[in-house]
N, CA, C and O atoms as a GROMACS GRO file, in nm:
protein
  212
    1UNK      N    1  10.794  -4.269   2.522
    1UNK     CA    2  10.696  -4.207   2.435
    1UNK      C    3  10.633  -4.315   2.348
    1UNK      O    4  10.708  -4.389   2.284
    2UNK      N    5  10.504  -4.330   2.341
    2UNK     CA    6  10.410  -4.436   2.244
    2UNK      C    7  10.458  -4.356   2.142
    2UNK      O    8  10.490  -4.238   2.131
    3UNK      N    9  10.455  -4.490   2.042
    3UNK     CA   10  10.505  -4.456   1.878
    3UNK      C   11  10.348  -4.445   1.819
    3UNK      O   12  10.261  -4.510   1.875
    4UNK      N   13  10.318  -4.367   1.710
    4UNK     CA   14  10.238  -4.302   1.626
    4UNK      C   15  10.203  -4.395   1.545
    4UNK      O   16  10.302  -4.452   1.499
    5UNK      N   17  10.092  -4.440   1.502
    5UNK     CA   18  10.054  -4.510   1.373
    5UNK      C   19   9.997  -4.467   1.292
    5UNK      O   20   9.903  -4.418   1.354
    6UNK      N   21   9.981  -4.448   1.195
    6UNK     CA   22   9.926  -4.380   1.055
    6UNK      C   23   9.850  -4.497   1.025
    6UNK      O   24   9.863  -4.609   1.073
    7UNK      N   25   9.745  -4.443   0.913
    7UNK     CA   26   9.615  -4.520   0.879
    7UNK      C   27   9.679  -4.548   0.744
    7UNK      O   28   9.763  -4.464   0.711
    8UNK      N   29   9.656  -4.648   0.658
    8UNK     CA   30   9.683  -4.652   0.493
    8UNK      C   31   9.551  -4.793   0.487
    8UNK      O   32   9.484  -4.851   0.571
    9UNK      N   33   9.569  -4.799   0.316
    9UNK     CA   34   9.483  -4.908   0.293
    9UNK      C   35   9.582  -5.013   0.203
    9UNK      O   36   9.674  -4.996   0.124
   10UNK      N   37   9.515  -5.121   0.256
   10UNK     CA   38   9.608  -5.218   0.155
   10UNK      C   39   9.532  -5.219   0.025
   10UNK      O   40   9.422  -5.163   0.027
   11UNK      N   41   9.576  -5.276  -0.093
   11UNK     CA   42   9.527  -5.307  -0.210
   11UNK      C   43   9.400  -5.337  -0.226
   11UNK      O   44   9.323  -5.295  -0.313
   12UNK      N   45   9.373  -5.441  -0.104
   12UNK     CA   46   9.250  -5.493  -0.117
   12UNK      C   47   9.112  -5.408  -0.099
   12UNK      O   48   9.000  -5.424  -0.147
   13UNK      N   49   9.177  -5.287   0.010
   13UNK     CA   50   9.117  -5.235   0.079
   13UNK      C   51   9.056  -5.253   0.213
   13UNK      O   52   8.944  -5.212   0.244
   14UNK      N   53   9.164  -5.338   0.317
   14UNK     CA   54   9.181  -5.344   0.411
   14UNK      C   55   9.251  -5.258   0.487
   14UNK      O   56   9.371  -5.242   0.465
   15UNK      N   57   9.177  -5.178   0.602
   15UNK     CA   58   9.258  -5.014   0.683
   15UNK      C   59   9.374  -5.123   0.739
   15UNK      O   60   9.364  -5.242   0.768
   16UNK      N   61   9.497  -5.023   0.741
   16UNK     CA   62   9.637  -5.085   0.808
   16UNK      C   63   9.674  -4.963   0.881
   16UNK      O   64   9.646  -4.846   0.857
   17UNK      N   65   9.752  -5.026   0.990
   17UNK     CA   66   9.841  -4.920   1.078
   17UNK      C   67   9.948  -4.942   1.049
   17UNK      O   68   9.981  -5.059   1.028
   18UNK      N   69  10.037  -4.843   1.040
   18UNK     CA   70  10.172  -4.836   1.002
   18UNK      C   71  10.261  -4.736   1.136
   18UNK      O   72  10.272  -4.613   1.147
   19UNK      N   73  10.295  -4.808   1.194
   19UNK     CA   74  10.422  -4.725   1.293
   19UNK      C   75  10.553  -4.747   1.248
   19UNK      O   76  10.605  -4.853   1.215
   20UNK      N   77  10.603  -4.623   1.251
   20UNK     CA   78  10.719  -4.551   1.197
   20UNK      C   79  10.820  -4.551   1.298
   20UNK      O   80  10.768  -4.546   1.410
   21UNK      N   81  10.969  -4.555   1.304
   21UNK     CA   82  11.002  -4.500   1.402
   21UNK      C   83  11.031  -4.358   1.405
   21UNK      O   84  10.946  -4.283   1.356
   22UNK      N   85  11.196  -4.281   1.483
   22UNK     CA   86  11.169  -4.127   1.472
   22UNK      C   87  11.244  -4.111   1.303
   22UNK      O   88  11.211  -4.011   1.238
   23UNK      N   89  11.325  -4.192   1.251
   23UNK     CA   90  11.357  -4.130   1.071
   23UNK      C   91  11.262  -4.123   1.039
   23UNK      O   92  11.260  -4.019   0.973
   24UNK      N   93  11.158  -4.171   1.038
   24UNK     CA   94  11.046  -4.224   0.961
   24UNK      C   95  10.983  -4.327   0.882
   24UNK      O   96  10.883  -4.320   0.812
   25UNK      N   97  11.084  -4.452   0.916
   25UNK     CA   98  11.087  -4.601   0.847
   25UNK      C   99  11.003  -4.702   0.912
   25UNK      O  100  11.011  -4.691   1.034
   26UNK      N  101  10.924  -4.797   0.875
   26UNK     CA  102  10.828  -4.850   0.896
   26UNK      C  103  10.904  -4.958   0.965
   26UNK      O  104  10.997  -5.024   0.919
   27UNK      N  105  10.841  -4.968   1.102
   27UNK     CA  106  10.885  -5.040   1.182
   27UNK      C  107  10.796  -5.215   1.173
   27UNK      O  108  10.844  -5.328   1.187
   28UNK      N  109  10.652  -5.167   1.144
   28UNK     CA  110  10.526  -5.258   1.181
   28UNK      C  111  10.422  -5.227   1.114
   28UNK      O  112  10.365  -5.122   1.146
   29UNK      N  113  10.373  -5.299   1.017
   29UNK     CA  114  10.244  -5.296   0.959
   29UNK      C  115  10.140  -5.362   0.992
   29UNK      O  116  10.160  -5.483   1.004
   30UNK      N  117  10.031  -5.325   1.012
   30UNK     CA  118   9.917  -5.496   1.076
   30UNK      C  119   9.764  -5.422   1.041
   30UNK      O  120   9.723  -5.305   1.046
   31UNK      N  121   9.734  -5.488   1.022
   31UNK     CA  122   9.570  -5.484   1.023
   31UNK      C  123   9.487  -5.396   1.146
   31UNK      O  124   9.499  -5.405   1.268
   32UNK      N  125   9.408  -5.318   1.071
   32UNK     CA  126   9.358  -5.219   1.230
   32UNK      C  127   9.276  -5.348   1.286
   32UNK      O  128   9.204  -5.340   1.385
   33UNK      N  129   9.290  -5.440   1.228
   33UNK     CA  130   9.127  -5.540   1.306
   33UNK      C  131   9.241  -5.595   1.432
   33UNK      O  132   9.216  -5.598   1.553
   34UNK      N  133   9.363  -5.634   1.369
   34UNK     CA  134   9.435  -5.700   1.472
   34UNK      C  135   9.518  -5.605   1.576
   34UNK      O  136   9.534  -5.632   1.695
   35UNK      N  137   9.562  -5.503   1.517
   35UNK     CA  138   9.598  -5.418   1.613
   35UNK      C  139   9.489  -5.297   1.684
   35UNK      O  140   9.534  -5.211   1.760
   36UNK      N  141   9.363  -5.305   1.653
   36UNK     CA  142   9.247  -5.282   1.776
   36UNK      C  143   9.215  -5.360   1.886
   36UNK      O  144   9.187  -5.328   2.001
   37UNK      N  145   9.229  -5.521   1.808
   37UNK     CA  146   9.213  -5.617   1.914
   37UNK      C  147   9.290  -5.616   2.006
   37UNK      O  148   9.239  -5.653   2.112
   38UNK      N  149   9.434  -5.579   2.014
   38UNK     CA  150   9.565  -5.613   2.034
   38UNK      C  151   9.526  -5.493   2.174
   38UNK      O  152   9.539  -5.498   2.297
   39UNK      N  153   9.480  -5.400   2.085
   39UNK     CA  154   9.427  -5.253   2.208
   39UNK      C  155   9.385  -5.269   2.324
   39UNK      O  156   9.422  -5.223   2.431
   40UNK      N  157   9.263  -5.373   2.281
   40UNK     CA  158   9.133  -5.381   2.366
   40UNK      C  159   9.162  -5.467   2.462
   40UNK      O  160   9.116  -5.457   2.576
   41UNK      N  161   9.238  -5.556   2.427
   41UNK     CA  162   9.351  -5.669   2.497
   41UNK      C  163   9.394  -5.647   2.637
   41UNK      O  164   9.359  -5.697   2.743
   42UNK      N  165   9.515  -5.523   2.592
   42UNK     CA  166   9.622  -5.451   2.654
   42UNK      C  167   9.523  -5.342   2.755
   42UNK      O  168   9.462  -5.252   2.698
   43UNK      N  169   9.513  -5.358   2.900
   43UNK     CA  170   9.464  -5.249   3.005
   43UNK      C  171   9.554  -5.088   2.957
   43UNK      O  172   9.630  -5.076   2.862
   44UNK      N  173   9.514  -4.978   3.059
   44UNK     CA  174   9.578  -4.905   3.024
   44UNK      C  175   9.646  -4.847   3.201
   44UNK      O  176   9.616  -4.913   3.301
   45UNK      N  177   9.725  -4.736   3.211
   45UNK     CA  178   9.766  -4.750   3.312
   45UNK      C  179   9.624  -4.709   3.436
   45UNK      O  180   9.607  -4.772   3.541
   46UNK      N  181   9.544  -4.600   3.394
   46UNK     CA  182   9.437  -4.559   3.474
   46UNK      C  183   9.353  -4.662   3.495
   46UNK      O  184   9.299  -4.655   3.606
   47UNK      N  185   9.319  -4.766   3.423
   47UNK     CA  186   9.212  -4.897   3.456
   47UNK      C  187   9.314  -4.974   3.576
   47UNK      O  188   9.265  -5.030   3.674
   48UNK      N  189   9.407  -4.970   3.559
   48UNK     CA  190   9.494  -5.092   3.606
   48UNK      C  191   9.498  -5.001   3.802
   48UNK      O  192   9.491  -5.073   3.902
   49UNK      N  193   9.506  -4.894   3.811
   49UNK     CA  194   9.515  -4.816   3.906
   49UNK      C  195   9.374  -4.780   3.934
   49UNK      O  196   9.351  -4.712   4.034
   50UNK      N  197   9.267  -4.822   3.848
   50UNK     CA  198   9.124  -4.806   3.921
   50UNK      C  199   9.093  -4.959   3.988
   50UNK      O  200   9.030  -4.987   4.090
   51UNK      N  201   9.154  -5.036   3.900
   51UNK     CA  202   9.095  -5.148   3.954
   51UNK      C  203   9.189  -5.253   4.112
   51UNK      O  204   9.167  -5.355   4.177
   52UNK      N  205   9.304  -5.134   4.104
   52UNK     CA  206   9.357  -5.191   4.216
   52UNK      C  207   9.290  -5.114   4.353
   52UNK      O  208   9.313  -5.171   4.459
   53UNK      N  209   9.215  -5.000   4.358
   53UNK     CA  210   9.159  -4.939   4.444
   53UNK      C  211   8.994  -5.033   4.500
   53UNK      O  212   8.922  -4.985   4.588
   0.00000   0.00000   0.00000
């Protein structure tokens, strides 16, 4: 199961993702800039199975 990230802002007012695990304790905090990039990066399983056809 993909873990959930919640939106918050830092101080500065930079958007952050925060994934939790299942207690609810913060596993990973990062920047949506770096963890979008991180997204856009990462294929998903349907591209990876279109592009092997």
């Amino acid at each position: 199961m993909a873990s959930t990230r919640t939106t918050h802002r830092s101080s500065k007012g930079t958007k952050l993702y925060a994934v939790r695990d299942s207690k609810g304790r913060f596993l990973d905090i990062q920047t949506y800039k770096r963890a979008h990039a991180a997204d856009l990066r990462k294929g998903s399983k349907a591209e990876a199975t279109a592009k092997a056809k």
